[in-house]
N, C-alpha and C positions, 0 to 999 in steps of 0.2 A: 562123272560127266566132264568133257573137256572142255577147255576153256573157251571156245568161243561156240560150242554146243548149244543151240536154241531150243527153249522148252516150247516155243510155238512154231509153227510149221508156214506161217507164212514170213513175207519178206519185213526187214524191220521199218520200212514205212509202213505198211501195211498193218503191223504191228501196232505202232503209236498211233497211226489214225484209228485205229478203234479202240485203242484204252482213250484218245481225245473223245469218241462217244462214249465209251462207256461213263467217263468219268463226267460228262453236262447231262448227261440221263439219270444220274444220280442225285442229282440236286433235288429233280420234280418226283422221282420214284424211291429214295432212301426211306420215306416212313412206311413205304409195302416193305422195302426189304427189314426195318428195324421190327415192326409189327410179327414177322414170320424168325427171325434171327436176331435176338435182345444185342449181340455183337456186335451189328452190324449199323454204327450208330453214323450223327453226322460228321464223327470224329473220322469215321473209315474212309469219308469221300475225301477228306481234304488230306487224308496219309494219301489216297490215291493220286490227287491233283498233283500234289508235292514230286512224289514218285515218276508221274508223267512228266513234271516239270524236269526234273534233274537229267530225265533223259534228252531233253531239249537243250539242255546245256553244250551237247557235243555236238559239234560241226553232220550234217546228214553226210551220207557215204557219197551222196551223189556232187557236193559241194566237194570232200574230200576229192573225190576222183577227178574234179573240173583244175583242181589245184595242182593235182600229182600231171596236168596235161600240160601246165603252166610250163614246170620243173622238164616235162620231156620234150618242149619245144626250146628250150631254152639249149639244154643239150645238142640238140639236134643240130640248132646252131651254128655252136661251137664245136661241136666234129667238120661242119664243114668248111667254117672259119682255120681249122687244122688243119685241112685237107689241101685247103689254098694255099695255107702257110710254106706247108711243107713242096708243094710243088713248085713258088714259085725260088724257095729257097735251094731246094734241089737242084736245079736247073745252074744256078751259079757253081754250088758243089763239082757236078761233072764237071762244070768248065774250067775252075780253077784246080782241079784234083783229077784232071784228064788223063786214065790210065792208072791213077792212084785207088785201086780196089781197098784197101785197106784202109785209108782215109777217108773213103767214101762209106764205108761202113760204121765207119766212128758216129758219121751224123744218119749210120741207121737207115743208109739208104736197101738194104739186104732183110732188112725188118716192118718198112712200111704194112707191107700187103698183111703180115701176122697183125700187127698192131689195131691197123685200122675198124678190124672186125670186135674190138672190144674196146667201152671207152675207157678202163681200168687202164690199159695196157697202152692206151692213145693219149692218156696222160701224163705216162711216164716218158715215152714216146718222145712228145713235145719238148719235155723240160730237158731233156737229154739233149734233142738236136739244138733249143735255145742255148743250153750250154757248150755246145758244138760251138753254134757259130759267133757264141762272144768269141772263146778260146782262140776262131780260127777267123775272127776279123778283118784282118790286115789284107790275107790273100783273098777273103772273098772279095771287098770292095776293088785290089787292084781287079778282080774279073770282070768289073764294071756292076757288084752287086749295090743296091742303094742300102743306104740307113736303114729306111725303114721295112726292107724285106727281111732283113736282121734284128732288129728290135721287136715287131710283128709276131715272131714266134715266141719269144717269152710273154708276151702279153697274151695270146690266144690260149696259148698253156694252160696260164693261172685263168683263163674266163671258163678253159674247161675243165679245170681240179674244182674250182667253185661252183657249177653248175652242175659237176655230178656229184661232189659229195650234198651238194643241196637236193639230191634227187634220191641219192640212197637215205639220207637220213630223212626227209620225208613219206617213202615208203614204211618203212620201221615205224616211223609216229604215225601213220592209217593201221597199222597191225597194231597198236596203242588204243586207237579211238574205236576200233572196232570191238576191240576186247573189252573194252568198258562199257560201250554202248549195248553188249550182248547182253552183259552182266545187268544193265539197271532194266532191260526191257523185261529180262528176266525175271526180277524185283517186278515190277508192273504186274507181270503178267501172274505171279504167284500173287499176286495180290489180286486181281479180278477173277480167278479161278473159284475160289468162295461165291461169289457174288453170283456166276455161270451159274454152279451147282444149285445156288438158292433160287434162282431168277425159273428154271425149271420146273419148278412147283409151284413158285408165285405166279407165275405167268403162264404157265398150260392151257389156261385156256384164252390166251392174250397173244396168238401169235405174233403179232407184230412188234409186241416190248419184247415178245421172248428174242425173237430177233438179234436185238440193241446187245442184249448180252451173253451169244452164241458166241464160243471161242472152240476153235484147230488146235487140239494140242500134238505132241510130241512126247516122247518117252523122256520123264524128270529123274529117272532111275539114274544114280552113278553110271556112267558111260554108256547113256542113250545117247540115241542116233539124231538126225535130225528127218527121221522119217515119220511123216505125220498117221496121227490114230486116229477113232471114234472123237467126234465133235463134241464136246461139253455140252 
C-alpha cells in the first residue's frame, strides 16, 4: 500500500468524525460488545480514544491549506512589489545606458519577461539587478535616479527569496502532515474494524446502534487503491 493510501474511502474528516462516534458509543455499548467478544474489553475503548486522540494532534488539512494561502498571498506580494521595483528602476537604466544594449542587459533588462513567469527565476532576477544597480550607482543617480529606487530592489529581493522559500518549505511540511495523518487514521480505523464486524451480530436486530458502527472500507491489501468496497 503506498504511503498516503487510505484503508477507508471517505474523506479524513469524515473519517475522525466517526471513530469520534464510535469511540463515545463505546463507553455505554462496550459490555454488549465484551459480553459477545471476551477481547473486546474497556481497555479497547480507551486504546481507541488514544488512537483518535493522536490523530488530533495534527493540524486538519483544511487549517493546513488556510496556512499554505497565507505563504501564497505573501508571495504574490512580493512578485508584485518586484515587478514595481524593477520598472521603476529600469526606466533610469535606459536613460543613463541610452543606446548601451549590453549594459542594459547586465541589469537583465532582455530577461525580465522570462523571469517574471516563475518566482524561482524572479528571485535570482532581483538580486542580480540589486547587484546591478549597487555596481552601477554613481551613473544611475547622475540620471536623476533616487536612493531609494536603488536600495528598493535589494530589499524586495530578499522579501521574495523569504516568502517563497517560506512557501516551498511549507508545501513539503503539508505532504509531511498528510502522510502522518493517513497513517494514524489508518491505525484508528484498523482498530474500529473489529468492532464493525462484531457490532453486525450484536446489533442486527438494533438497527440503529448498528448504524453507530458501520464503516466504507477500501482495499488494506499492499497496494490497494483508494477505491472504496462492500460496507462493514
Amino acid at each position: 500500500m503506498g504511503i498516503n493510501n487510505r484503508m477507508y474511502s471517505t474523506s479524513d474528516a469524515e473519517m475522525l468524525e466517526t471513530a469520534d462516534v464510535i469511540a463515545a458509543s463505546l463507553n455505554d455499548d462496550i459490555a454488549d460488545f465484551t459480553a459477545f467478544d471476551s477481547t473486546l474489553t474497556a481497555d479497547y475503548v480507551t486504546t481507541v480514544q488514544g488512537a483518535v486522540g493522536r490523530v488530533k494532534e495534527i493540524k486538519p488539512d483544511d487549517v493546513v491549506i488556510d496556512e499554505m494561502s497565507e505563504w501564497t498571498q505573501k508571495v504574490d506580494a512580493a512578485m508584485k512589489k518586484s515587478s514595481d521595483a524593477y520598472s521603476n528602476l529600469a526606466y533610469f537604466v535606459r536613460k543613463a545606458f541610452n543606446g548601451n544594449v549590453a549594459v542594459q542587459n547586465q541589469f537583465g533588462l532582455n530577461d525580465y519577461k522570462k523571469a517574471r513567469d516563475s518566482q524561482a527565476r524572479m528571485v535570482l532576477f532581483m538580486e542580480t539587478l540589486g547587484d546591478q544597480a549597487t555596481a552601477h550607482h554613481d551613473e544611475l543617480v547622475a540620471a536623476g535616479c533616487g536612493e531609494d529606487v536603488i536600495t528598493t530592489v535589494s530589499e524586495v529581493a530578499t522579501e521574495l527569496r523569504d516568502s517563497n522559500i517560506g512557501q516551498e518549505k511549507f508545501k513539503k511540511e503539508r505532504g509531511v502532515l498528510t502522510q502522518e495523518r493517513v497513517k494514524r487514521l489508518n491505525e484508528v480505523y484498523q482498530l474500529l474494524v473489529p468492532l464493525s464486524e462484531a457490532a453486525q451480530i450484536i446489533y442486527r436486530d438494533d438497527p440503529a446502534r448498528l448504524a453507530k458502527y458501520t464503516l466504507t472500507s477500501t482495499s488494506s491489501a499492499p497496494g490497494g487503491t483508494d477505491e472504496p468496497s462492500d460496507d462493514l
